[in-house]
C-alpha positions in Angstrom: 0.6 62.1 55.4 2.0 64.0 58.4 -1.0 63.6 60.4 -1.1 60.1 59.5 2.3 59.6 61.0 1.6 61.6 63.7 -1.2 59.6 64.7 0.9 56.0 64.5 3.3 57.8 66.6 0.8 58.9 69.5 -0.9 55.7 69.0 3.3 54.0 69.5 2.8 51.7 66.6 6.6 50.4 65.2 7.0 51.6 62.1 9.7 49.4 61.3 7.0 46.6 61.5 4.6 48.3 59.4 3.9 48.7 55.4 2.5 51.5 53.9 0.0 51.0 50.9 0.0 54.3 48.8 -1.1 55.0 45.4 1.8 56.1 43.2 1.7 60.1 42.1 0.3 60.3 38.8 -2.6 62.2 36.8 -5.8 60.7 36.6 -6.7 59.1 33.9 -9.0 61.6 32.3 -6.4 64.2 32.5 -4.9 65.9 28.7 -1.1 65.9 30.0 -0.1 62.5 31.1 3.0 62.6 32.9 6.0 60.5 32.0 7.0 57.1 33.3 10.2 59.1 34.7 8.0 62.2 35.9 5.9 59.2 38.4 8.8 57.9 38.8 10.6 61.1 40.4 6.7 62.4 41.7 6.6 59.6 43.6 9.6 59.5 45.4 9.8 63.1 45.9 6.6 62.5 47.9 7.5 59.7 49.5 10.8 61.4 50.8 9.2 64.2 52.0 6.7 62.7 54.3 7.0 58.5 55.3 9.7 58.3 57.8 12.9 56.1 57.2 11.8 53.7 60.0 8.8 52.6 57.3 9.4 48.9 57.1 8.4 48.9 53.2 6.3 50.7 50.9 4.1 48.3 48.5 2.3 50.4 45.9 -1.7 50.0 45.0 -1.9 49.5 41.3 -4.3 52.8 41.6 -6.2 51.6 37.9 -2.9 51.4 36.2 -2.4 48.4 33.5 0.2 46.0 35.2 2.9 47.0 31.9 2.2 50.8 33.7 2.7 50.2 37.3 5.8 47.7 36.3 7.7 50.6 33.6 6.5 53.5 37.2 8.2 51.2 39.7 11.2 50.0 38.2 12.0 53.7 36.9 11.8 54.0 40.4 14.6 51.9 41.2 17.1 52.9 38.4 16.3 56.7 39.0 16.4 56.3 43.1 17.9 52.8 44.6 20.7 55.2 46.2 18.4 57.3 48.0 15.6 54.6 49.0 15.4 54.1 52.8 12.7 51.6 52.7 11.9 48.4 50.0 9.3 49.3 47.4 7.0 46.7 46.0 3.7 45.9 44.8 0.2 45.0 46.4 -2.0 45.0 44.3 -4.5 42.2 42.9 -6.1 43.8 39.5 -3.0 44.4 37.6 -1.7 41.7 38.5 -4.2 39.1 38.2 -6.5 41.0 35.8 -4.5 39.8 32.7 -5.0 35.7 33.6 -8.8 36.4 34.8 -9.8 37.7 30.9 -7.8 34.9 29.8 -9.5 32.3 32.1 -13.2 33.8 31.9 -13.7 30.4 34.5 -13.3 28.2 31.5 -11.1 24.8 32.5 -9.8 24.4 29.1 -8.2 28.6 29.7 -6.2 27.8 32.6 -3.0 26.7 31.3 -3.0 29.9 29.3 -4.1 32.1 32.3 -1.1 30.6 34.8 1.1 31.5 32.1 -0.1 34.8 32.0 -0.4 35.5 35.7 3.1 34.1 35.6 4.4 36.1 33.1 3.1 39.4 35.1 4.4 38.1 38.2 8.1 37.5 36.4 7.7 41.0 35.0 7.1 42.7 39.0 9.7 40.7 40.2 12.1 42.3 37.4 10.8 46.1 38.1 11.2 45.5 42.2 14.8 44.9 40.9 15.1 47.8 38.4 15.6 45.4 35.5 12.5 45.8 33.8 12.0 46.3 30.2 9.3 46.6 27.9 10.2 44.2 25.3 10.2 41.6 28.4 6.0 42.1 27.5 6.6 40.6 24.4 6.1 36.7 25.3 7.5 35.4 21.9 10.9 36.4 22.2 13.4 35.1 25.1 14.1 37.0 28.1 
C-alpha cells in the first residue's frame, strides 16, 4: 500500500477527501486454519495502521465473499478491540452481503418483496450496529427483540 500512497501523494490527491476500499485480512476460504473473528479483527487493523495514513478520510470495507453475519461479527470486533486507536471511520461498501440475503428471498417474485425489504432491512440494521461496535449475534435471530 505504500506505493499506492505514494502515488496519490505525487499525483496531490487530498486524502482527507478520499475513501479507501480494502478487503479485510483474513484466510481464504479454502484455507484448513480459519482465523478468528478477533484475529481479523486485530489483522486488519494492524495492517491498516501500518500503511493508510491518518489523513484517510474513511475506510469502507469490500465484503471480500464473506456472509454479511461474517463481515458484521469482523467489523464490529473491530470497533470494541480498536475505537481508541482508529484515526479514520470504518464502514462497509459492499453490495453482495448486504443485499445477497433479500435477492434469494425476492428471486423477482412480487408476492417476496415484503419479506426481502425486511430482510435487506434487517442486514442493514445489523451494519449499522457493527459500525458502532454494538453488534451481537443473537441480533441474527429475527424472532426475538432487539
Amino acid at each position: 500500500m505504500k506505493s499506492l500512497f505514494d502515488a496519490l501523494n505525487q499525483q496531490k490527491i487530498l486524502l482527507e477527501g478520499m475513501i479507501l476500499k480494502p478487503n479485510m485480512v483474513m484466510p481464504g476460504l479454502q484455507c484448513t486454519q480459519q482465523a478468528t473473528v478477533d484475529e481479523v479483527a486485530d489483522a486488519t487493523i494492524k495492517c491498516l495502521l501500518q500503511s493508510v495514513p491518518a489523513a484517510v478520510g474513511g475506510v469502507a470495507f469490500l465484503s471480500g465473499g464473506q456472509s454479511g453475519e461474517m463481515a458484521s461479527a469482523h467489523l464490529n470486533a473491530m470497533h470494541v478491540r480498536h475505537e481508541a486507536a482508529l484515526p479514520w471511520p470504518l464502514t462497509f461498501s459492499f453490495a453482495r452481503a448486504i443485499q445477497q440475503p433479500a435477492m434469494n428471498i425476492w428471486h423477482g417474485n412480487e408476492e417476496n418483496k415484503l419479506e426481502a425489504q425486511k430482510a435487506l432491512y434487517h442486514r442493514a440494521e445489523c451494519d449499522a450496529a457493527a459500525r458502532r461496535g454494538e453488534y451481537k449475534l443473537a441480533m441474527e435471530d429475527v424472532s426475538q427483540p432487539k
